[in-house]
C-alpha positions in Angstrom: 57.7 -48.7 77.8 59.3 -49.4 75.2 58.0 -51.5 72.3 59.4 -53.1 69.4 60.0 -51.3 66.6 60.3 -48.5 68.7 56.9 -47.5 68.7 55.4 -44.6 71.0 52.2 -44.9 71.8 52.2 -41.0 73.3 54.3 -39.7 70.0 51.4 -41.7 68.5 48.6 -39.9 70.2 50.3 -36.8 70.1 50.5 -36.7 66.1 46.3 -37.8 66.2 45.8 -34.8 68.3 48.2 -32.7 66.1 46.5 -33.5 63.1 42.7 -33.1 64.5 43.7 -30.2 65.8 45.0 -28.7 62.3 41.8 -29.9 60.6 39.9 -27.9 63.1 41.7 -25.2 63.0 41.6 -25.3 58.7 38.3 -25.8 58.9 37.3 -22.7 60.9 40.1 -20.5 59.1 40.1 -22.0 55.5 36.9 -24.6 54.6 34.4 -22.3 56.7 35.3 -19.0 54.7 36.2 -20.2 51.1 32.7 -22.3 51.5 30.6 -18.8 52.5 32.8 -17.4 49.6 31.8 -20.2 47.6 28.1 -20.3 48.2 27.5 -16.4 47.9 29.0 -16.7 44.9 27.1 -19.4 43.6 24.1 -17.5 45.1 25.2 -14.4 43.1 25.4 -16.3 39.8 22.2 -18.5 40.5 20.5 -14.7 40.7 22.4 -13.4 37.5 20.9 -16.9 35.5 17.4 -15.9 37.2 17.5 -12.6 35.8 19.1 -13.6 32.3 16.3 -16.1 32.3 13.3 -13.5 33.4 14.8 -10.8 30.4 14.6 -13.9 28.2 11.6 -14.3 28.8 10.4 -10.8 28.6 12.0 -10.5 25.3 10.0 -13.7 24.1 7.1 -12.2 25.4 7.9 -8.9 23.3 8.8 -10.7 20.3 5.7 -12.3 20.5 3.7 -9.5 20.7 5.7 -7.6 18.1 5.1 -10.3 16.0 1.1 -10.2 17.1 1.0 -6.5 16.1 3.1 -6.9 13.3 0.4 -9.7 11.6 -2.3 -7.1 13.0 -0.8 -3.9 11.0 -0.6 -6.0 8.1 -4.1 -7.0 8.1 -4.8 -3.2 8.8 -2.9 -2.4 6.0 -4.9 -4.7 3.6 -7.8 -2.7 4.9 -6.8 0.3 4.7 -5.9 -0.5 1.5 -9.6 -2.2 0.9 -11.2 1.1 1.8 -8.8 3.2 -0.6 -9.3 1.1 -3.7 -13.0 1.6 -2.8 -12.9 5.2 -2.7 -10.5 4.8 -5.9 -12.9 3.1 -7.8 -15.9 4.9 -6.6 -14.6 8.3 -7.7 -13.5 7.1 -11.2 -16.6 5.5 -11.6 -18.0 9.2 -10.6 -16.3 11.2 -12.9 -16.6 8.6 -15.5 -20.5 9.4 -14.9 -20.0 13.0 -15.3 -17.7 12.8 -18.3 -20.5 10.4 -20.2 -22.7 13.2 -19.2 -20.5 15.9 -20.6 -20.5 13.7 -23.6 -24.3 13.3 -24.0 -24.5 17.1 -23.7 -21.9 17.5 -26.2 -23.5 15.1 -28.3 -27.1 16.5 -28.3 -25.4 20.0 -28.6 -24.0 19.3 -31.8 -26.9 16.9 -33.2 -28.7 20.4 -32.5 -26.3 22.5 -33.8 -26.4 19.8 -37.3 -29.9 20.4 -37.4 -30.2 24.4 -37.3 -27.4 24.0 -40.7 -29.4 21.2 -41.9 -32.6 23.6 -41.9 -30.4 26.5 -42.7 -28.8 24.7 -46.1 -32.3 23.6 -46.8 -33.8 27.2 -46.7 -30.9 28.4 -48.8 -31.4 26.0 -51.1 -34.8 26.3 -51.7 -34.4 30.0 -51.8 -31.8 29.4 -54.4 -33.8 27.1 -56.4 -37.2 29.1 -56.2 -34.9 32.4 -57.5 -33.5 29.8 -60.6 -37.0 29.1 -61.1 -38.4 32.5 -61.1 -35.6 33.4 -63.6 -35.8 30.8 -65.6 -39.6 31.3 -65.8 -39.3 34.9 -67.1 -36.3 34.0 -69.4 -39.1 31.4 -71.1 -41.5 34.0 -70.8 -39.4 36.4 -72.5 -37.0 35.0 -74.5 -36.4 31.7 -76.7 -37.1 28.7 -75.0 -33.4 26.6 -76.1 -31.5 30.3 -75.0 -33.3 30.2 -72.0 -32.8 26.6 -71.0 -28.9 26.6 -71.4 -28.6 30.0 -69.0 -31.0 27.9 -66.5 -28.5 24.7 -66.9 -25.5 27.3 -67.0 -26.9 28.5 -63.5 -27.5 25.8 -62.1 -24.1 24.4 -62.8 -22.6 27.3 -61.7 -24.5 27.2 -58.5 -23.5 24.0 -58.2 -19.8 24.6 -58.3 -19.9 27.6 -55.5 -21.1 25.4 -53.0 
């Protein structure tokens, strides 16, 4: 049978069978393996972007509660530092108390202490002045009254000047 062109319809068939018959066998010995190959590696990378994705996540979840404690420790620090200014200010405000006490004792220590050489120059005064009296009474008494008043005025001057 023998047709124009000389075209064979067996050689035909033959080649269809030839070439279904490679695709089967490529697909069982090359498709079948490179795609298992294929989708456990997909599968392998799909689990490393699941991972990558759950640490990212973890770390945002970190960060934010760094950032959480960090604002908290800040605000603990202001207190903290609230409490010590307190206790700052309350001890200077103690001994500032106890030095204005010091003071006052210091004070009415020596206002005491003025007043004892207050009496004490007034008693040695009038000692001195009662003895200048007495002397120049018995100089009048028993001398002339002009000698008598110049020593008196002489003493006195010269009392005067020791002090």
């Amino acid at each position: 049978m023998n047709l124009p062109l000389n075209i064979d319809f067996q050689q035909i068939l033959l080649h269809i069978f030839n070439t279904f018959l490679l695709f089967v066998i490529l697909y069982f010995l090359l498709y079948k393996p490179v795609k298992a190959f294929i989708d456990k590696r997909e599968a392998f990378y799909k689990e490393m972007d699941d991972k990558a994705n759950e640490k990212l996540s973890d770390a945002e979840k970190l960060l934010k509660e760094y950032n959480e404690k960090l604002s908290n420790a800040d605000k603990e620090i202001a207190e903290r530092k609230a409490e010590a200014d307190k206790l700052t200010e309350a001890e200077n405000s103690a001994k500032i108390e106890k030095a204005e006490e010091q003071a006052e004792s210091i004070v009415a220590k020596a206002v005491a202490m003025a007043e004892k050489e207050r009496e004490s120059i007034i008693y040695q005064a009038n000692s001195e002045i009662a003895n200048m009296v007495s002397a120049a009474a018995e100089k009048i008494v028993f001398s002339d009254t002009s000698e008598a008043f110049d020593k008196f005025l002489d003493n006195a001057e010269g009392s005067a000047d020791n002090e």
